[in-house]
SEPANU-377771 format. One record per residue: z negated, y negated, x of N, C-alpha, C, O in turn. Coordinates in steps of 0.1 Angstrom, whole numbers, plus 5000, padded with zeros to 4 digits. Layout:
<recs>
ZYXZYXZYXZYX ...
</recs>
This chain:
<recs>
934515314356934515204365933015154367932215124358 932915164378931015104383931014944384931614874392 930214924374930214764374929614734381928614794384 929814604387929414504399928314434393928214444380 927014344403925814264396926414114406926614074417 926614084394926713894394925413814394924313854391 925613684399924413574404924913484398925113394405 925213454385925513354375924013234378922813244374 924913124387923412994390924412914379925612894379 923212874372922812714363922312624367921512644377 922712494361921912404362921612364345922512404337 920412274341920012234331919912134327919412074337 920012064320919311914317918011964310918112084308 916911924305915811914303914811804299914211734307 914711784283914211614278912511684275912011784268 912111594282910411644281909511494271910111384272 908511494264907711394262906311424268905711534267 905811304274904711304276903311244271903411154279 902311224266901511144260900511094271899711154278 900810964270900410884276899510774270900010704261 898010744275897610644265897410514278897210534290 897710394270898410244280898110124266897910124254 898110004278897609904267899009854261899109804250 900009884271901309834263902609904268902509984278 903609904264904910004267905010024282905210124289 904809814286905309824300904109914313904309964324 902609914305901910014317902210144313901910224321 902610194303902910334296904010394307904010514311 905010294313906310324316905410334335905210424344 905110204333904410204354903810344353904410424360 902910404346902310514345902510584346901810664353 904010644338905210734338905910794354906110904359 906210624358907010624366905910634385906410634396 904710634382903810674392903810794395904110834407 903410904382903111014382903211134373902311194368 904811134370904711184352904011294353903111304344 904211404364903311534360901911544360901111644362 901611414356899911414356899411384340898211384335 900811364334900411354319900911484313901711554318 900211504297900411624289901611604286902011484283 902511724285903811764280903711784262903111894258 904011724256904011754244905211784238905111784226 906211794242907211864232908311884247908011834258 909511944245910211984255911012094254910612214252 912912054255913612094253915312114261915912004264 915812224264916712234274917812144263918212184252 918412004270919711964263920711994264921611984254 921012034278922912074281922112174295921012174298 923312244300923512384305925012394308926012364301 924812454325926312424326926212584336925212664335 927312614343927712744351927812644360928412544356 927212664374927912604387928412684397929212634405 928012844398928412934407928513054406927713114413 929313124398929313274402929813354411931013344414 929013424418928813494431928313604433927113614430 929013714437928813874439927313914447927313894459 926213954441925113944444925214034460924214064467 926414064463926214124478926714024487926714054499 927313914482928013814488926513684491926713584498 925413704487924813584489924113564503923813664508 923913454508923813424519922613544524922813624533 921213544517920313584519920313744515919213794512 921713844516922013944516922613984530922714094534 923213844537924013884549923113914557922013884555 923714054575922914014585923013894589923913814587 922013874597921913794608922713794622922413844633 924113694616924613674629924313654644924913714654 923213574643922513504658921313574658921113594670 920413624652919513654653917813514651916813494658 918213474644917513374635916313384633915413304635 916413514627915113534620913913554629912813504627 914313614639913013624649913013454659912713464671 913213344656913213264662911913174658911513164647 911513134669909813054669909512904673910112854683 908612834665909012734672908712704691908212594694 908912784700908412814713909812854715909912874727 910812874710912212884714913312724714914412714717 912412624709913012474704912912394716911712394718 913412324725913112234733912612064730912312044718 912611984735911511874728912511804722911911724715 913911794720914711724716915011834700915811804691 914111944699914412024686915912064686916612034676 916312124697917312164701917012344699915912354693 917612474701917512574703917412594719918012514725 916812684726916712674743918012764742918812814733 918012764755919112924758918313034754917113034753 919213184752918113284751918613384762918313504761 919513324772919513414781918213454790918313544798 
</recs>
């Protein structure tokens, strides 16, 4: 029997710390909450993990043709309302 290739999507939870230096918890947190990816990652760990979709890797959207013809569409085919024109 020829086995089939699956698209097993996850999702993750993910608990990160960051080091942050602040004169007190409450600018530590404004700090955080401005721009966390601008501080060092120092420890970081996946917590929970779940299955949300398994799907026949010939089944995925970006395996189908192109019904309408999409792909060749520009923005010079949109009318001012960002509508599609006709393509007759």
């Amino acid at each position: 029997m020829t086995k089939k290739v699956y698209h097993v999507k996850c999702s993750e939870t993910v608990e990160f710390t960051v080091s942050i230096e602040a004169e007190s918890e409450e600018e530590a947190r404004e700090l955080a909450l401005e721009d966390i990816n601008s501080h060092e990652v120092i420890a970081e760990s996946t917590t929970d993990w779940d299955i949300d979709e398994i799907i026949l890797e010939q089944e995925e959207w970006y395996n189908q043709p192109d019904p309408v013809g999409l792909e060749s569409v520009t923005d010079a085919d949109y009318n001012s309302e960002g509508e599609l024109k006709d393509q007759a």
